[in-house]
C-alpha positions in Angstrom: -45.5 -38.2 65.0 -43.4 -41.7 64.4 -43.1 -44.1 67.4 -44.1 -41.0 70.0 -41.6 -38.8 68.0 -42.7 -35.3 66.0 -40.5 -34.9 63.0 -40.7 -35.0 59.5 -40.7 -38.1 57.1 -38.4 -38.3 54.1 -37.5 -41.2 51.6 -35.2 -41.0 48.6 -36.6 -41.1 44.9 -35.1 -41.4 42.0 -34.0 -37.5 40.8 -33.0 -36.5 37.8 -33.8 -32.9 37.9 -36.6 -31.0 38.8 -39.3 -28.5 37.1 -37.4 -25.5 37.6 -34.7 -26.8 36.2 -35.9 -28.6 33.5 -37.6 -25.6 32.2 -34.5 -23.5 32.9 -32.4 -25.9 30.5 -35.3 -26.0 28.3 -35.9 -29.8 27.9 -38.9 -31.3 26.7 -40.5 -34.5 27.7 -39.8 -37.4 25.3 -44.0 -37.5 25.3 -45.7 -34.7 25.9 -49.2 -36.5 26.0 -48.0 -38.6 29.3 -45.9 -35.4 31.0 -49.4 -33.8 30.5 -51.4 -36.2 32.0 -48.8 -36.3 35.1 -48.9 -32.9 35.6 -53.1 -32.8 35.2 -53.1 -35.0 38.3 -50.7 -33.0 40.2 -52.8 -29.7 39.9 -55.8 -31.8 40.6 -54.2 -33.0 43.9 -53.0 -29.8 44.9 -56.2 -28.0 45.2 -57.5 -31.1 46.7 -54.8 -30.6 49.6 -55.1 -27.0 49.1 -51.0 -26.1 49.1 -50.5 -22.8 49.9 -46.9 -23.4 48.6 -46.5 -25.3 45.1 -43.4 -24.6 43.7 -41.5 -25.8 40.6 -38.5 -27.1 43.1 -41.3 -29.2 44.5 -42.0 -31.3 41.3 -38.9 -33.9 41.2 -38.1 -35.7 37.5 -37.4 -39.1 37.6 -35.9 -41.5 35.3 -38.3 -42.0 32.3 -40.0 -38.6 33.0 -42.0 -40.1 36.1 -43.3 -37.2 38.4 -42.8 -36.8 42.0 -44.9 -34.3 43.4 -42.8 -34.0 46.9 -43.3 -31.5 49.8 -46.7 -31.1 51.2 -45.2 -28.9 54.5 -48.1 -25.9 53.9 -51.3 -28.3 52.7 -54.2 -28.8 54.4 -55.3 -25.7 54.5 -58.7 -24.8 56.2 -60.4 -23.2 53.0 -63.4 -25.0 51.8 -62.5 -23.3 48.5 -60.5 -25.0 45.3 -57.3 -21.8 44.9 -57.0 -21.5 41.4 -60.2 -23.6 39.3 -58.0 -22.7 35.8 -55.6 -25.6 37.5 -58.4 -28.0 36.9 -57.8 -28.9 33.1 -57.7 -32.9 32.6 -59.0 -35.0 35.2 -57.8 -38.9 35.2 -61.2 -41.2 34.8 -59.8 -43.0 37.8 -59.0 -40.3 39.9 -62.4 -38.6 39.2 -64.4 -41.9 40.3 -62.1 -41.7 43.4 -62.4 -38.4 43.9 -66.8 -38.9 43.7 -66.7 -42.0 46.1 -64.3 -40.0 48.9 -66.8 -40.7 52.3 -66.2 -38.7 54.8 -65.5 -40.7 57.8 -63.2 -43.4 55.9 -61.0 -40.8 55.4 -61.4 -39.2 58.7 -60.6 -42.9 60.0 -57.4 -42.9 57.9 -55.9 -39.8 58.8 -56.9 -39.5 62.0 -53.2 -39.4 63.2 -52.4 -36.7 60.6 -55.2 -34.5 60.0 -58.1 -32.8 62.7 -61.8 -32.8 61.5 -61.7 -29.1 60.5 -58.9 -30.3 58.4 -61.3 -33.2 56.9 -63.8 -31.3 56.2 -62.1 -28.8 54.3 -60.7 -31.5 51.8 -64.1 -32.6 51.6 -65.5 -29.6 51.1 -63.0 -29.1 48.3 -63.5 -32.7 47.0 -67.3 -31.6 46.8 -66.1 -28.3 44.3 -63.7 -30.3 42.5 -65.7 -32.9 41.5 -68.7 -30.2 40.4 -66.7 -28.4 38.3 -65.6 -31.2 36.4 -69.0 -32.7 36.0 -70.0 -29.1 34.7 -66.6 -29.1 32.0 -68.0 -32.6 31.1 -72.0 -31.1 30.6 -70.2 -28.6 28.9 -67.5 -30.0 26.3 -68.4 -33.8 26.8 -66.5 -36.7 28.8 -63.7 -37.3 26.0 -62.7 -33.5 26.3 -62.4 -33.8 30.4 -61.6 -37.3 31.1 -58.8 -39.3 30.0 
């Protein structure tokens, strides 16, 4: 809801094609290592949010290959389960501290409007798996090899 009214929210971004396309036509990112990194935070927000439809249409490509990861109609899914763990590659050292600080009722507090509590506690519950597997990569193969 906006202002009393239900709807959906929509701004305009920057487009220059999206994933499907871009691998359709086959074109590479100018660096790899920085698409990569993108895309590890993406996967690593979408079993956070638990979408039940990721799509390639659903990643937009902006000018100098900045990622838009748009489209978020079927997330927030009840599982307390991560979908797919092979999605969880790369974490970002910032995201990771973010992800381990997460409490509970601030987050409650700031979506209160958007989300119910079975909704929170789902995300949670997933932030609580997300953040143990990557610990266990990182007792595994070491920080450099998990965190960037």
């Amino acid at each position: 809801k906006w202002n009393g009214q239900v709807g959906s929210l929509s701004w305009l971004v920057p487009v220059t094609m999206d994933e499907a396309d871009r691998q359709k036509k086959k074109v590479s990112s100018p660096d790899p290592e920085a698409w990569n990194k993108q895309m590890y935070k993406i996967r690593v927000f979408d079993e956070l949010v638990y979408d039940t439809d990721p799509n390639l249409t659903n990643v937009l490509i902006g000018p100098e290959w900045k990622i838009w990861r748009v489209d978020f109609s079927r997330a927030f899914r009840l599982n307390k389960d991560v979908k797919d763990t092979n999605n969880l590659v790369k974490c970002d050292r910032n995201l990771f501290d973010k992800l381990k600080a997460l409490n509970e009722m601030e987050f409650a507090a700031k979506t209160k409007t958007f989300l119910n509590k079975q909704e929170v506690q789902a995300v949670m519950a997933r932030r609580d798996k997300i953040v143990a597997f990557f610990q266990k990569m990182i007792d595994q193969k070491g920080e450099k090899e998990v965190l960037y």
